[in-house]
C-alpha positions as CSV (number, residue, x, y, z in Angstrom):
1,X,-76.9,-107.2,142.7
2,X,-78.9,-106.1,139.8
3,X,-78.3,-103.1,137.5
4,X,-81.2,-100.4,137.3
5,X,-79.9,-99.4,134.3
6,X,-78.3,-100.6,130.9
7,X,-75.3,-98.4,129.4
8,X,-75.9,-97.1,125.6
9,X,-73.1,-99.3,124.9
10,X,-74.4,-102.0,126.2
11,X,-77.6,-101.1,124.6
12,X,-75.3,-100.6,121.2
13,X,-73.7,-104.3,121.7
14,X,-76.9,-106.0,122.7
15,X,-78.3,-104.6,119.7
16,X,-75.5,-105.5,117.3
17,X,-74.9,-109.1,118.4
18,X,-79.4,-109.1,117.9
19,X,-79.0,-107.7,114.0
20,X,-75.5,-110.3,113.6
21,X,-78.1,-113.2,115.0
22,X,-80.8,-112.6,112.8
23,X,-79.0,-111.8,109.8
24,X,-77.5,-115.4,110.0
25,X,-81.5,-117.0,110.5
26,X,-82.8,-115.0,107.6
27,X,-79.5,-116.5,105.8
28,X,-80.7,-120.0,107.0
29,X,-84.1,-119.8,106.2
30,X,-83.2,-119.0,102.8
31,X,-80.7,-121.9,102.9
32,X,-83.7,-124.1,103.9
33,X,-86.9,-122.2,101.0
34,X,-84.3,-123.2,98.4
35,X,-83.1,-126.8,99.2
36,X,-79.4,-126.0,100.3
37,X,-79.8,-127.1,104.2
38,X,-82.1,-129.7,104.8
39,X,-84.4,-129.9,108.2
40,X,-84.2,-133.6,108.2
41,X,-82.3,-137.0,107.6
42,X,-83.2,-136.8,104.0
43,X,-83.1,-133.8,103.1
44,X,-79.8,-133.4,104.4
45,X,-77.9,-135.3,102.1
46,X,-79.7,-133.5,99.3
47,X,-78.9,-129.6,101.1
48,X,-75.2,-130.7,100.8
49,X,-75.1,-131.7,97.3
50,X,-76.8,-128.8,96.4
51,X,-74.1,-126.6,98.3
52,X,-71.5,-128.5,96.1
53,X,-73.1,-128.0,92.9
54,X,-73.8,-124.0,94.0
55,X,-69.9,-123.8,94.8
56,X,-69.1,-125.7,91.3
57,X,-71.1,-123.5,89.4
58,X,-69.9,-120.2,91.0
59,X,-66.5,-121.7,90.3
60,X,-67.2,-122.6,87.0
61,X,-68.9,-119.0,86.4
62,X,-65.9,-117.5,87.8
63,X,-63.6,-119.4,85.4
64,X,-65.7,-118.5,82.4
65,X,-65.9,-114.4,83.4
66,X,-62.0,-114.4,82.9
């Protein structure tokens, strides 16, 4: 049998599971504008070397701030 009605919390869940979901697009599409994912067999290769070099060079910052 279907609900008439949604709870608040439901609402409040709903809602918060929508924001977590597009927080981690807009995170993707960001990935994708600036070459760290790729879309397709060739890119991807190249999206996962640039992830390396992006954790190497925070690494590398992080070293040099100390």
């Amino acid at each position: 049998m279907k609900k008439d009605f949604i709870s608040i919390e439901e609402l409040l869940d709903e809602n918060a599971a929508l924001k977590a979901r597009v927080e981690q697009l807009e995170e993707r599409l960001e990935n994708i504008k600036h070459g760290y994912e790729g879309t397709c067999m060739t890119c991807e290769p190249v999206g996962m070397m640039n992830l390396e070099l992006r954790r190497r060079l925070a690494d590398f910052e992080q070293k040099e701030n100390k």
